[in-house]
N, C-alpha and C positions, 0 to 999 in steps of 0.2 A: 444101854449104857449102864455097866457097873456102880453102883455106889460109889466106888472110891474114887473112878475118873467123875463124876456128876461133885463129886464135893472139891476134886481137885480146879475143876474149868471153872465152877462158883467163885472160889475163891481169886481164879487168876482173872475174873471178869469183876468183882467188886477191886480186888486192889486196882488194875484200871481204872475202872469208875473214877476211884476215891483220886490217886492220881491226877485225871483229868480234871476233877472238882479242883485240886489242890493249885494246880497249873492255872485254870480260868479264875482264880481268886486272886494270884501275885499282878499286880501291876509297876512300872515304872515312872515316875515322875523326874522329867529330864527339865531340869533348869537352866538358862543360859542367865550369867551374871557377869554383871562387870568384873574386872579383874582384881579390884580392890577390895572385894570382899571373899576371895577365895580363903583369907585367913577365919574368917568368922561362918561362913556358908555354913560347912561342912559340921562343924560345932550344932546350929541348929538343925543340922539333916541329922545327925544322930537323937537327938531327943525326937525328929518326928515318925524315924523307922521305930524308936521306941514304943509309941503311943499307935506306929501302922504295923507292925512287922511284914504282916504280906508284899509290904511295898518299897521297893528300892526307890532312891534318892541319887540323881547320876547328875554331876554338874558338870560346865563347860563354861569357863572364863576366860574373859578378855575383852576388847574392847569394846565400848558400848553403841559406837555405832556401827562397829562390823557384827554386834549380835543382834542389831535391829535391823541389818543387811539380811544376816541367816532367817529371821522369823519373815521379814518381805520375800525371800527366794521360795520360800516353804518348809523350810529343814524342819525337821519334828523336834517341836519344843511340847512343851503345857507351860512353863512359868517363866516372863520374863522381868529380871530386876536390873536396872540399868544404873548409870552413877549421874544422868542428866534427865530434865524434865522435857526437854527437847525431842528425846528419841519417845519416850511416852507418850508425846502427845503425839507427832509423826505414826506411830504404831495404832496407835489408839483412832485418830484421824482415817486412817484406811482400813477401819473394819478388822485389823490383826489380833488384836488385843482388848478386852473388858478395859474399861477405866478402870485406872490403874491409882491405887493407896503410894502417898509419899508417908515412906519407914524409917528413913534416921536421915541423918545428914552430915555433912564432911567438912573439912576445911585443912588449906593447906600449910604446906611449912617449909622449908630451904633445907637440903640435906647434902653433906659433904665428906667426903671422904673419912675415915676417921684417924687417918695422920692429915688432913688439912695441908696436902706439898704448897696448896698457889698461896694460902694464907689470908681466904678469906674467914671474915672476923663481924661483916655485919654486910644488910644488905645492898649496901651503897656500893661495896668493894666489884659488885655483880657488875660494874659497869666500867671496872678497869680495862684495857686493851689487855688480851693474850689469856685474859680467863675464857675455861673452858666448859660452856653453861648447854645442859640439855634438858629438853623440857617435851612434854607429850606434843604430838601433832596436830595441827589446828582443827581438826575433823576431831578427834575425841574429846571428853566433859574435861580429861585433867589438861590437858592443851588449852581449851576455851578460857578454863578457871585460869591458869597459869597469866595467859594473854591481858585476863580483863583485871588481875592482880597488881597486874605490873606496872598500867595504865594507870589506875589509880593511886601507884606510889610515885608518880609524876607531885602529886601536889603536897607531897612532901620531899621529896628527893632533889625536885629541879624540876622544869619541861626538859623534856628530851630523853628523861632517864631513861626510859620503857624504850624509846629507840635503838640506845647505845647497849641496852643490856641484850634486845632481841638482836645485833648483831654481832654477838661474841654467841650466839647458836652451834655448837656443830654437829646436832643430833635430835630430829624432834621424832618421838620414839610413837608408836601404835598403841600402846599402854604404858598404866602408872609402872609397870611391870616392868618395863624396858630401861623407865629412864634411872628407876631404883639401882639395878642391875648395872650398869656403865657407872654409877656413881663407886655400888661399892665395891666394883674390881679396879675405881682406879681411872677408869676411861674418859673423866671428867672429871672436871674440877668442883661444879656443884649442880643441884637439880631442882625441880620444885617435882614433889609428889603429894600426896594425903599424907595427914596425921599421923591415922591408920598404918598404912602404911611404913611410915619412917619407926613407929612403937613396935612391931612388928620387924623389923630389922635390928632393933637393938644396937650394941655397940658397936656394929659394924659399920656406923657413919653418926655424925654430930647434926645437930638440928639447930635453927635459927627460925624463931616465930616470923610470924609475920602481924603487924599492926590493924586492931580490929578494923580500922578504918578502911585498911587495905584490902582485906579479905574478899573472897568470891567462895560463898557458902554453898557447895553441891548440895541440892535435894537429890532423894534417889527416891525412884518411882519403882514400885514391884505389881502385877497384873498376873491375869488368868491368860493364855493364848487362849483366842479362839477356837482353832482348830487343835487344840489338846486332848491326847487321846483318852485322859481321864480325867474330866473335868472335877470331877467330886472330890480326887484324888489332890491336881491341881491347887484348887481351893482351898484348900485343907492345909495346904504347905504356906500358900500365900498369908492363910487365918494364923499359922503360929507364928509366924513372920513377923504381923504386927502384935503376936501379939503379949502380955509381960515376961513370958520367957523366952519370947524369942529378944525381945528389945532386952531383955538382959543380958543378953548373949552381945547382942552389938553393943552397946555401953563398957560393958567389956574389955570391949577388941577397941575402945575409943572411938565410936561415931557418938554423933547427936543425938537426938531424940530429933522426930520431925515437926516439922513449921507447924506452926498454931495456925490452924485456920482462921482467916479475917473474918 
C-alpha cells in the first residue's frame, strides 16, 4: 500500500470512528406532558439542550390520562409530567414510573368568548337554560377539577347549582386544549380551563375568577419512567424542572409553586 492511499484510508477510518463517537454520544429525552403546559415545556427544554447540547428534548402533549394510557401500553417515554396526582400515583403504583416530585400547581377560571353573544357577566349566569357550557371530560384532571369546582359553588350559589350548570354541557372535551379552542372560535358560550391557560390565550376570550373557596387546586406530579432509555439524561430534565430556573420559567407562564409539604 502506497503512502498516499495508507494516509487516505487513515483518515476515512478516524473520521468514522469520530462520527460513530459523535452518534453514540447524542441522546433523546422524550417527555410526555399534560397539555397545559405545552406553553411553558418547551421554554424550559431550551435552557436544558443549552446546558446538554448532545441531547434533544422531544415532547408530546395532552391528556393526562391518555399519557399515563401511552406509559402503561409501553410507548417510549423517559419523563412523565401529568396536570393530576392521581395518574402519578396509578403510574408510580405499577412499577412505571420513580416517585414522582409535585412542581407547580394550577387553578382554574371561566373563560368566554371575547364578544360575550350569550352575555354571561358572572358565574351564576352558567346556569341559565340555552347557555352553551363546555368543560374537559370526566376521565381527565381539568374535567375532575371542573366537576369538583362546581360542587362546591353549590354553597354559595344555591343547591342544585352544580346540577343545572352540568346540564347546559354540550362538549366535554379530552383536553384543556379542546375546550379553550371551541370557546375561542365561538362554539360555546363559556368554559372552564387553567389559568395558564386562558393567559396564554390572551384577548381572544374574557376571564371570570372563580372564588378561593371554590377552587380545585391541580398538583402536577413530574417522574423519571422506568423503562427510559436514558435515565441520567431523564433525570436531569426532571432535576431542572424543579428546579429555580425551571420554576421560573413556570411562574412565568402563571402556575404555582408546589404544596408545602406537611
Amino acid at each position: 500500500m502506497s503512502g498516499r492511499i495508507l494516509v487516505s484510508f487513515l483518515a476515512l477510518f478516524l473520521a468514522g470512528a469520530c462520527a460513530t463517537r459523535s452518534s453514540a454520544s447524542t441522546s433523546t429525552v422524550t417527555v410526555l406532558a399534560a397539555a397545559s403546559l405545552k406553553n411553558v415545556f418547551p421554554a424550559i427544554g431550551k435552557l436544558f439542550t443549552r446546558d446538554h447540547p448532545a441531547t434533544t428534548v422531544q415532547f408530546s402533549f395532552g391528556g393526562t390520562d391518555a399519557l399515563a394510557a401511552q406509559i402503561e401500553e409501553g410507548a417510549p417515554a423517559d419523563v412523565f409530567a401529568g396536570a393530576s396526582t392521581k395518574y402519578g400515583d396509578q403510574l408510580a403504583a405499577g412499577g412505571l414510573i420513580d416517585p414522582w416530585i409535585p412542581f407547580c400547581t394550577n387553578s382554574l377560571v371561566l373563560v368566554l368568548p371575547a364578544g360575550n353573544p350569550a352575555g354571561v357577566h358572572s358565574l351564576a349566569d352558567l346556569a341559565r337554560a340555552g347557555i352553551k357550557l363546555v368543560i374537559g371530560a370526566e376521565s381527565v384532571p381539568v374535567g375532575t377539577y371542573t366537576r369538583t369546582a362546581l360542587h362546591n359553588l353549590d354553597a354559595s350559589l344555591g343547591p342544585g347549582y352544580s346540577t343545572r350548570v352540568l346540564a347546559n354541557v354540550v362538549s366535554n372535551e379530552e383536553s384543556v386544549d379542546g375546550v379553550l379552542t371551541k370557546v375561542r372560535l365561538g362554539e360555546a358560550d363559556a368554559g372552564f380551563v387553567y389559568v395558564t391557560d386562558a393567559r396564554a390565550a390572551g384577548s381572544s376570550v374574557r376571564m371570570i375568577a372563580l372564588p378561593p373557596e371554590a377552587q380545585a387546586r391541580a398538583t402536577y406530579p413530574i417522574a423519571v419512567v422506568r423503562n427510559a432509555r436514558d435515565h441520567a439524561a431523564a433525570r436531569a430534565f426532571v432535576d431542572l424542572v424543579v428546579s429555580p430556573a425551571g420554576r421560573a420559567e413556570l411562574v412565568r407562564a402563571g402556575f404555582g409553586p408546589p404544596p408545602v409539604p406537611a
